[in-house]
C-alpha positions as semicolon CSV with decimal commas, in nm:
position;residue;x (nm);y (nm);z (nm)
1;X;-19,207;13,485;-4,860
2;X;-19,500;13,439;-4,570
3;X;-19,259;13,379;-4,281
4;X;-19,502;13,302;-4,074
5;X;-19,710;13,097;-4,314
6;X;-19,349;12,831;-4,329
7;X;-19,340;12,900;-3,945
8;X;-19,670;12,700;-3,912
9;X;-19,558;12,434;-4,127
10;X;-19,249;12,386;-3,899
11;X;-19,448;12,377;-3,571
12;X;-19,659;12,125;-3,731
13;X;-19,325;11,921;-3,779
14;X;-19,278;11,987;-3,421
15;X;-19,610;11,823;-3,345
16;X;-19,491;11,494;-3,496
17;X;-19,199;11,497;-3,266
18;X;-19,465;11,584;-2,947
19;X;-19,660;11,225;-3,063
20;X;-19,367;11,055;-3,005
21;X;-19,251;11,220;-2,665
22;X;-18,946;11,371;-2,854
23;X;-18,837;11,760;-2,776
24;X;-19,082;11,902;-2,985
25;X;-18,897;12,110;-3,258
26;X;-18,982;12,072;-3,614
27;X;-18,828;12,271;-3,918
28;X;-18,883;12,307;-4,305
29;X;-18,676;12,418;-4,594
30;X;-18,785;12,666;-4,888
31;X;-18,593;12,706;-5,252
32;X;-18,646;13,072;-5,364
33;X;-18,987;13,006;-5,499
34;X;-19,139;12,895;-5,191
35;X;-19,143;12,540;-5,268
36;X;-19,109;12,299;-5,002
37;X;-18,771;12,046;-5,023
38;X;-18,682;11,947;-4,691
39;X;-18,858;11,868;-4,394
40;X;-18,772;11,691;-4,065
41;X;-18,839;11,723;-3,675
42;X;-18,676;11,592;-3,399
43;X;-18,612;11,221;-3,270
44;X;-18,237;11,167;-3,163
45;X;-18,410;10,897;-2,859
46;X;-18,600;10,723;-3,123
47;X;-18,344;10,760;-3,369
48;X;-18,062;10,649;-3,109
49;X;-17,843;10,939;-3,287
50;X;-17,766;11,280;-3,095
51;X;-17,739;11,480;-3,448
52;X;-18,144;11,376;-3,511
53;X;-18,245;11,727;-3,461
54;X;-18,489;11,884;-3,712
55;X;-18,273;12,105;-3,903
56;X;-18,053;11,820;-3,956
57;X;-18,333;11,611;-4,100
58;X;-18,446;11,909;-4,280
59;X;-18,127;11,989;-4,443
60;X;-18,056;11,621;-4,536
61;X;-18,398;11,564;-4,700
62;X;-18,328;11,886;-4,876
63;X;-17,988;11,801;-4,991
64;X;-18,088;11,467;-5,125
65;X;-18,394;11,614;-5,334
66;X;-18,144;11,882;-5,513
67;X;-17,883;11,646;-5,535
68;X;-17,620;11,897;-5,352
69;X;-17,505;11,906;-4,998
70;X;-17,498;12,320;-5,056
71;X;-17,862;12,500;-5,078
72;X;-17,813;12,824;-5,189
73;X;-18,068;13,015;-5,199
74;X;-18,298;12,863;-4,925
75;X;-18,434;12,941;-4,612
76;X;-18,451;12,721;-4,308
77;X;-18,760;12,763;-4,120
78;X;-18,706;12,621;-3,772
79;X;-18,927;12,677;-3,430
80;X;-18,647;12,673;-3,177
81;X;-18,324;12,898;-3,214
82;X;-18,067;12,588;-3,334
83;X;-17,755;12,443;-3,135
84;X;-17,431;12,451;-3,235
85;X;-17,422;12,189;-3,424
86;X;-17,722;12,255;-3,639
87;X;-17,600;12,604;-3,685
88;X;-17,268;12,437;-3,853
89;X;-17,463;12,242;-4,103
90;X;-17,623;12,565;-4,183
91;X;-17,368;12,770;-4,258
92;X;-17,166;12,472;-4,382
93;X;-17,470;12,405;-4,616
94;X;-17,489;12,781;-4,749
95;X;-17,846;12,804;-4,656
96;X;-17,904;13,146;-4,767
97;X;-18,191;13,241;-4,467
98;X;-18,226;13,120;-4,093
99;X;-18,599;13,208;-3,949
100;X;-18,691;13,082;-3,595
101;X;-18,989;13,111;-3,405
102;X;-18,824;13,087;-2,992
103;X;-18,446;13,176;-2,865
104;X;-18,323;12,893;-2,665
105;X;-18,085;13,077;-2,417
106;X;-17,919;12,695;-2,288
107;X;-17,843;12,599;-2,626
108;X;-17,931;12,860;-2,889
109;X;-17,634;12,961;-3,118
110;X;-17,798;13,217;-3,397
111;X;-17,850;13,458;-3,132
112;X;-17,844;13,399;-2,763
113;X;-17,590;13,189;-2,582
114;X;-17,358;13,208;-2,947
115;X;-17,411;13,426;-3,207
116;X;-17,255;13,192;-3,483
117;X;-17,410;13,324;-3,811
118;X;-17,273;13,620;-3,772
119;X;-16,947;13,560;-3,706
120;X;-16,732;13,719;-3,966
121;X;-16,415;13,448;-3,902
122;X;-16,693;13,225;-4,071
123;X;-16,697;13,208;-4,448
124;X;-17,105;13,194;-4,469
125;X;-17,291;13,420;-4,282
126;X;-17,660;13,375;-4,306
127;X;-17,929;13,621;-4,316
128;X;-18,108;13,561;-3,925
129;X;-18,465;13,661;-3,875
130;X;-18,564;13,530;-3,530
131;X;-18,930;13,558;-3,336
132;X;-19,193;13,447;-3,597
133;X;-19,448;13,271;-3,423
134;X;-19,248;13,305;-3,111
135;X;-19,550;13,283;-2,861
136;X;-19,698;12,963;-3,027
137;X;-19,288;12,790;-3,094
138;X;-19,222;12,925;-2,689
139;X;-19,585;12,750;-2,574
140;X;-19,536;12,379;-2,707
141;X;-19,162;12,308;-2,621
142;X;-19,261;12,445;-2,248
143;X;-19,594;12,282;-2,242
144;X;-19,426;11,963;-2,353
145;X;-19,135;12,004;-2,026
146;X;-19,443;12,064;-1,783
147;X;-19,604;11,754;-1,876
148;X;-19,254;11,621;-1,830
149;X;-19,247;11,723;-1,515
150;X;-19,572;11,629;-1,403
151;X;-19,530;11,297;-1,460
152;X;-19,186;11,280;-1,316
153;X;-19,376;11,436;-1,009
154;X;-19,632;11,179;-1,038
155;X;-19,433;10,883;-1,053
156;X;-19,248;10,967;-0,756
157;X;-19,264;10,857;-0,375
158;X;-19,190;11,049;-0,079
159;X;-19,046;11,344;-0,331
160;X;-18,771;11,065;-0,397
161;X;-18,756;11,016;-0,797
162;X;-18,847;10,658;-0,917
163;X;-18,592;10,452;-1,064
């Protein structure tokens, strides 16, 4: 498989959550053959729901198109390193391969703050592959919490925040 080919695909997932001022994180999922099942990026604002991240859209759209909540056999291309919760659907969902583009040291638990796919009390371990695309999956979430900033900054009198 072209890691970085699926990589792209998941950053342009991210994208979609960047148009609608979401944390910009997109992610894909692959059966064995490369084929495309699941797809999803985040919106838990727009969504009102804090588990709307984009592997859990990704996993659910995969689930539902191969009629099983366990994919086997898959990888799970995602930009960001995942939370904890996403990293418990993923090892709850068997997903055979975890690539990510950026770690995410105040909330990453593949390999940074937690290292939860490999931890052998776990029945599922699976196969981590992390920094694919990292310079390009690094750029848009921090581009995206400069803009953030800016117009915080912008909005604001006297250095006192508005509202």
């Amino acid at each position: 498989m072209d890691d970085e080919y699926y990589m792209l695909l998941a950053l342009d997932e991210a994208k979609k959550a960047e148009k609608q001022d979401e944390v910009p994180v997109g992610a894909i999922v692959v059966d064995q053959a490369g084929k495309l099942i699941g797809q999803g990026y985040n919106c838990p604002i727009s969504d009102s729901d804090p588990t709307s991240h984009a592997e859990i859209k990704a996993i659910r759209s995969a689930c539902r198109l191969m009629n099983n909540y366990r994919l086997p056999q898959t990888t799970l291309y995602v930009t960001i390193e995942p939370c904890i919760m996403c990293m418990g659907a993923i090892i709850h969902a068997r997903i055979q391969r975890l690539v990510f583009g950026a770690l995410d040291s105040k909330w990453g638990a593949a390999a940074s703050l937690y290292q939860m796919g490999s931890d052998s009390r776990l029945n599922h371990q699976p196969e981590i592959i992390q920094g694919i695309c990292e310079e390009q999956t690094r750029q848009i979430i921090k581009s995206f919490f400069e803009e953030k900033r800016r117009n915080r900054d912008k909005h604001s009198c006297c250095g006192n925040p508005v509202g």
